[in-house]
N, C-alpha and C positions, 0 to 999 in steps of 0.2 A: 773407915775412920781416918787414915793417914792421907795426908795432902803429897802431890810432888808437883813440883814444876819442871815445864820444859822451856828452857831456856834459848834465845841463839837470834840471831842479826837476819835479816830481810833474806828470804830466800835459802833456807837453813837449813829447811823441811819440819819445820814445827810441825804442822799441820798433817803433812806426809806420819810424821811418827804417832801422831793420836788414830790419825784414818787405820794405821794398818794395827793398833793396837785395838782399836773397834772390831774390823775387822776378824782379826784372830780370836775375840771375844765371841763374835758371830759365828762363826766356823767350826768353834770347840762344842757348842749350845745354842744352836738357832731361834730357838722357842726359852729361851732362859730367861731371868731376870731383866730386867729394864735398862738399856744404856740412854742416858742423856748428852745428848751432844748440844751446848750450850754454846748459842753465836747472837750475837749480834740481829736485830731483826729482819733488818735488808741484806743479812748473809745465808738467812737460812733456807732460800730457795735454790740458790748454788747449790750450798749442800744436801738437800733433795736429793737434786737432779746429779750428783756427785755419787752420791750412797746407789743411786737405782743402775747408773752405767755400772757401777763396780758389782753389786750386786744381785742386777738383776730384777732383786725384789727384796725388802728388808721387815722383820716385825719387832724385834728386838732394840733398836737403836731408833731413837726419837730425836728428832731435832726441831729444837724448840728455842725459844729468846727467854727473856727473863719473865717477860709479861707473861706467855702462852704455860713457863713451869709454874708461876702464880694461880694460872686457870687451873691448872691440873690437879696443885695441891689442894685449892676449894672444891671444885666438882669431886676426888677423892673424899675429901672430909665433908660432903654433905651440906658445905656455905653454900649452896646452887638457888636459894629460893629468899636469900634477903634479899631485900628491894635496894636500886644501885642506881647514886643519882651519877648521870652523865656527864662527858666535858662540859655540853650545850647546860645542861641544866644547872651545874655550877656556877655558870659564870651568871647566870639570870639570877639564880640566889644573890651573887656578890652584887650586882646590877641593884636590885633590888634593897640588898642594904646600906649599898651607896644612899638609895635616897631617903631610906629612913632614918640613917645618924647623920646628916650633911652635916645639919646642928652643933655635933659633939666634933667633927671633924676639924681639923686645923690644919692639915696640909692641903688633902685631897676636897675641902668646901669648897673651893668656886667651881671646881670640876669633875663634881661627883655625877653630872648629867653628862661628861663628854662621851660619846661615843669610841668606845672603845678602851674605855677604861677599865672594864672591869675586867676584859681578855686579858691586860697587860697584869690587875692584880692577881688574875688565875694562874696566870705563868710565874708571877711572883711567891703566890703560895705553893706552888708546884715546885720550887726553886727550895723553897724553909722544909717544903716535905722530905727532897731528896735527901739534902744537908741534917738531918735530924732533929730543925728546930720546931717547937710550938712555943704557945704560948706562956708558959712559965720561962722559957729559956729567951723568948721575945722580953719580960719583965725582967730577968736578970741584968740585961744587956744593955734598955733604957734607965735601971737605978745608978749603972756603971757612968755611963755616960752622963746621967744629971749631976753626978759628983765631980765630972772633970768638965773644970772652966774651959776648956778648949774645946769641949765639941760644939759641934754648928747645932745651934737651933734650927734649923731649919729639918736637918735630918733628925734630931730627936722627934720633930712632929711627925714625920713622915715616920719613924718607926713607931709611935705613938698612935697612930691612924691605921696602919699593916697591923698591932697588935690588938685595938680594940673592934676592926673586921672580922681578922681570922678568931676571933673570941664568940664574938656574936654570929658569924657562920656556922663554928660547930655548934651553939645552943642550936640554931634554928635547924641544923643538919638531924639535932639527937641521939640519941640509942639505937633507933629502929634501923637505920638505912646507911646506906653504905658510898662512901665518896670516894674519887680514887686512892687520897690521902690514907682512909680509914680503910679502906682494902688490902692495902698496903702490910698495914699493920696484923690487920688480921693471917694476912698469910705467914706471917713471920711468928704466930702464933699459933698455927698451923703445923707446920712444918716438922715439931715434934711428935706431934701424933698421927703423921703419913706416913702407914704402913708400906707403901708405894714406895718411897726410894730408900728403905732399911735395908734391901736389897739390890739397890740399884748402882749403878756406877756412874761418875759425870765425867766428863771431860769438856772443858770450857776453850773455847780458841776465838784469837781475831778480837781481842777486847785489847785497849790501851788504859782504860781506865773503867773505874768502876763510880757510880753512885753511892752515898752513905748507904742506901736503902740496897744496895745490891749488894754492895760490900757486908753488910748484917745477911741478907739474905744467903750469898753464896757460904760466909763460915757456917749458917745455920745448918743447910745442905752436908755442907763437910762435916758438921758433928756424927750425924747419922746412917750418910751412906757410907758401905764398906770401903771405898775407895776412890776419891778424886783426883783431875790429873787438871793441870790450869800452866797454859804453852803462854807467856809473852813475851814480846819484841823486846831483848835485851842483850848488850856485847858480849859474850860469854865471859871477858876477861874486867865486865865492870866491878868497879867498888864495893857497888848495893851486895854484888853475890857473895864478896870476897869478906867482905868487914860489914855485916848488917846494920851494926850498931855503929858506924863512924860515921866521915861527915861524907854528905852527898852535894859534888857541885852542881851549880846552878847551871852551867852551861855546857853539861854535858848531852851531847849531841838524845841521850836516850832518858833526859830529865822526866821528863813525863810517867815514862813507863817504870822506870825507876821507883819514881815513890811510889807510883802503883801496888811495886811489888811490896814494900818496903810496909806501906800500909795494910795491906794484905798481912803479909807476914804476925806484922802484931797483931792485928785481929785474930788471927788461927790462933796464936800464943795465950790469947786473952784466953780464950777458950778452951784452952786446953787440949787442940787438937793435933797428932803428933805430926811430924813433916819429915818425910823423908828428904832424902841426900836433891838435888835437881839432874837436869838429865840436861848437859850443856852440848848445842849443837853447833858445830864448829865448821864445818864445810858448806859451801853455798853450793847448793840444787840449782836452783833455778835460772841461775846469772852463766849462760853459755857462752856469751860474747864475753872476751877479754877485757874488751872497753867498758863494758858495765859491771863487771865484778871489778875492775880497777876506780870505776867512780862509786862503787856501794861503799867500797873498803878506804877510799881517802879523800872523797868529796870534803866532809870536814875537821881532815886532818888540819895542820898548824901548816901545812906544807901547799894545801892544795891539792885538785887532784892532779892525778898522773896518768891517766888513761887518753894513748895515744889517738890521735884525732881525727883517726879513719874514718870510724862510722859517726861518733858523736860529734855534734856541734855545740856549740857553746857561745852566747849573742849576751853580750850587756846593753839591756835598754833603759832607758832615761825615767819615763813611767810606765803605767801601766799601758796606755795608749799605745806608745812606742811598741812594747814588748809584745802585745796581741796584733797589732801590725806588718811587725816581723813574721809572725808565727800563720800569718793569712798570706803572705805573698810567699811566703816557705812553702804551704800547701801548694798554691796554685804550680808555682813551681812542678812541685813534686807530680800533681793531675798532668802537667801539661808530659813529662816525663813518662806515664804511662801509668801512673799509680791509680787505685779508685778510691772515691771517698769513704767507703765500706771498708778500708786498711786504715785511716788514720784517725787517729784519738789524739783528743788536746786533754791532758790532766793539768790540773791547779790545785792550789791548795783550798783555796775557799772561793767557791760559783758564786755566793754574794758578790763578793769586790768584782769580779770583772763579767758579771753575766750582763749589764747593760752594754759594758764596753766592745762584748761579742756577737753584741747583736748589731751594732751600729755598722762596726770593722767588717763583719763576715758579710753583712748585707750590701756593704761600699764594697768589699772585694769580690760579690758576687757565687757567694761558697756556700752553700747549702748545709744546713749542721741541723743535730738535734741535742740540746742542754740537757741531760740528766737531773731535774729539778724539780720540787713540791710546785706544783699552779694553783692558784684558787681556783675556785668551780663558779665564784658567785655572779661571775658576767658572760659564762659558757652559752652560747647562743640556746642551746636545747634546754639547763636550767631553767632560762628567761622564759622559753615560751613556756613551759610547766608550770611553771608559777603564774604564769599572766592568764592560761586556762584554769587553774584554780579559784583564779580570783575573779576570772570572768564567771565561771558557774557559780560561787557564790555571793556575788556582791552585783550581779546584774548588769553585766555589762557596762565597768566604768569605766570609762576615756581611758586615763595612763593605762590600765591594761591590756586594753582592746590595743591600743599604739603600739606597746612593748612586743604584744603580739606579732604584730604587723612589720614592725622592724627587726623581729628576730633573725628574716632570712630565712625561715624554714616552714614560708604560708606561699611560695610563689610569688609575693610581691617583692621588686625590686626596691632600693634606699630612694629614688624618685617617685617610684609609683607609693608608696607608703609617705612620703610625702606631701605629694598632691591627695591624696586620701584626707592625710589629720588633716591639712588645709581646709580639703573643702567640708569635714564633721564641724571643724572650729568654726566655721562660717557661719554654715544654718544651724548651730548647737544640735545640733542630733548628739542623744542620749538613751542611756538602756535600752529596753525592748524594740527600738525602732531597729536595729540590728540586724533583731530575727524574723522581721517584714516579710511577708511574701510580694508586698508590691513592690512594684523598680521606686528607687530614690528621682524624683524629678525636680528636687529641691532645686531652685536656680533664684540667682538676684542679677537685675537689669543695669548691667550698670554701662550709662550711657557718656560718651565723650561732649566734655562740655561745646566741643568745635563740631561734631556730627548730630547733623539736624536729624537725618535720616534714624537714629536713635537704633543703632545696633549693636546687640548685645555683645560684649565680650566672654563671656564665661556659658558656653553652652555644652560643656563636655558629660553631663549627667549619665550619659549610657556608660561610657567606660568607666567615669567612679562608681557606678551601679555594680561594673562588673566585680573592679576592685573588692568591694565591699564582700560581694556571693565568694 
């Protein structure tokens, strides 16, 4: 039942103080109660591979994201067998209701057929899901705003159109079945009657923020198990710890995580759950070099930092251009010095803004890199041809996929030789079954120069596109 935090600045040993408290848990009761160790989802294979060096072998401690403890508490409580519409199939619901209310529409009518609208309103309603709104809280907000002359029509429509979607989604969703939305819900419904962590213990690390839906989710967690422990990024000597209830500036360097806690805080209070004293970590672990514990600690102070400029360097570029330019002729630099590419990491804040600019820079400067980045799959050369042999076996061999095929790269024809192929099918229309011929193609047209009398063909290449074709 009781909450504590661990508190403390980059390098603090947050993290360090939960492992070895897991740990000691493990140690005392190997085969005991259930430990959650709650991260992040792209952190939880680190800590895997973290738990098994250290342990060897673990059965006790689960490391798990928000989603997978959501799985855990349905497959415990027996939700394992409603039927659960997917991302894909959501957004074909919303697609589909796009075009049955275009009618009633006023913002989104001329473009309730574009492509790719309905992704951007599934991320939208995914956005009202986290934030805790529906559709009575959508009506509250459009009566507000029809009573103030100031707001734009234009966005009244538009919330007017997002509320009578997301209205006509869940009728057409119903009772029966389960959207991620309504999954959602149900776990947090759940959660009081999972007998699975009344004895479990959680420990949360590596979060800066939380979601409305995870924030309800993690206090519900904290009502029932015996004891939570929740590490985040904060000065030990901040305000938020010192004075909860005062004010919080905006420009302090740990704003973020600040209201985080702060938010947090009142949710446990809402609920009645107690909170013990914090555990503030004040010594930095991990910052060995002088230089970079002197830029953790005064980067942005009022002063500057102070960290002597041995090892770190420090470049003011112009844009963003500038600044990834510098950071490519630094590397080569550094290669031509002795260093390998397998030592040097480029970190940014956000790989959107400068992933085209890293591609253009690194490729002019000749530097080999791999982006850390989501791709899409949908023009992946092996995709293409699976889909173009699907649609070749059921729809009989049609032209664009038979091509598609053929230009995937992965039939042994070359970008010329798949070329000269659709050329020459587009010529003599060959179509379907003529494909799966057993006889050679000797399709040819005569086409003769208006200046040669002798009337010699030009186009007699039919054995090699024959081959092409096999």
């Amino acid at each position: 039942m009781p909450v504590q935090f661990v508190l403390g600045r980059a390098g603090s040993g947050k993290t360090r103080h939960l492992l070895e408290h897991m740990l000691a848990l493990v140690a005392a009761d190997p085969l005991g109660p259930p430990i959650y160790w709650l991260l992040p989802k792209q952190a939880t294979f680190e800590a895997e591979r973290l738990l098994t060096a250290r342990l060897k072998s673990f059965s006790r401690i689960r490391v798990v994201s928000f989603d997978q403890l959501g799985k855990e508490i349905l497959v415990h409580c027996g939700d394992v067998d409603i039927p659960e519409v997917t991302t894909l199939g959501r957004r074909m619901v919303i697609g589909h209701l796009l075009r049955v209310h275009q009618k009633q529409l006023k913002y989104y009518a001329s473009s309730a057929h574009r492509p790719g609208l309905a992704a951007e309103l599934d991320s939208t309603f995914g956005e009202f899901d986290r934030a805790g709104l529906d559709t009575p809280a959508l009506d509250d907000l459009l009566k507000h705003m029809a009573a103030d002359d100031r707001s734009a029509p234009d966005l009244i429509d538009k919330l007017a159109d997002l509320q009578l979607l997301l209205g006509a989604y869940n009728t057409y969703i119903g009772q029966d079945r389960l959207d991620p939305a309504r999954r959602l819900t149900l776990i947090l419904k759940r959660v009081a009657e999972c007998s699975l962590l009344k004895d479990a213990q959680i420990f949360v690390d590596d979060f800066y923020d939380f979601t409305a839906h995870e924030r309800r989710l993690l206090t519900a967690v904290a009502s029932i198990a015996p004891r939570t422990v929740i590490s985040l990024l904060i000065d030990p000597d901040s305000p938020a710890i010192k004075n909860p209830t005062g004010f919080l500036p905006d420009l302090s360097v740990f704003h973020r995580t600040e209201r985080t806690y702060l938010s947090l805080l009142s949710s446990l209070k809402t609920s009645a759950i107690a909170i013990d004293a914090p555990v503030l970590l004040r010594e930095t672990h991990r910052f060995s070099s002088d230089d970079l514990k002197a830029i953790e600690a005064n980067l942005f102070a009022a002063s500057g930092a102070t960290a002597p400029a041995t090892n770190v360097e420090s470049l003011d570029a112009a844009d963003l251009r500038g600044e990834v330019d510098a950071v490519a002729r630094r590397i080569k630099s550094a290669v031509a010095d002795g260093l390998r590419y397998r030592q040097i990491g480029v970190l940014v804040r956000d790989l959107a803004d400068y992933q085209q600019i890293l591609d253009a820079s690194f490729a002019e400067h000749e530097l080999p890199f791999f982006a850390d980045h989501r791709r899409t799959a949908g023009h992946h050369p092996l995709l293409q041809m699976v889909r173009a042999m699907l649609l070749i076996a059921r729809h009989g061999w049609p032209l664009e996929a038979v091509m598609t095929l053929a230009k995937s790269g992965l039939t042994g024809l070359g970008d010329d030789q798949a070329d000269e192929l659709e050329n020459y099918v587009l010529q003599h229309r060959i179509r379907g079954r003529m494909w799966e011929s057993n006889e050679p193609w000797m399709f040819k047209r005569d086409l003769i120069r208006a200046e040669d009398e002798a009337g010699v063909p030009l186009l007699t290449e039919t054995d090699r596109i024959d081959l092409y074709r096999r």
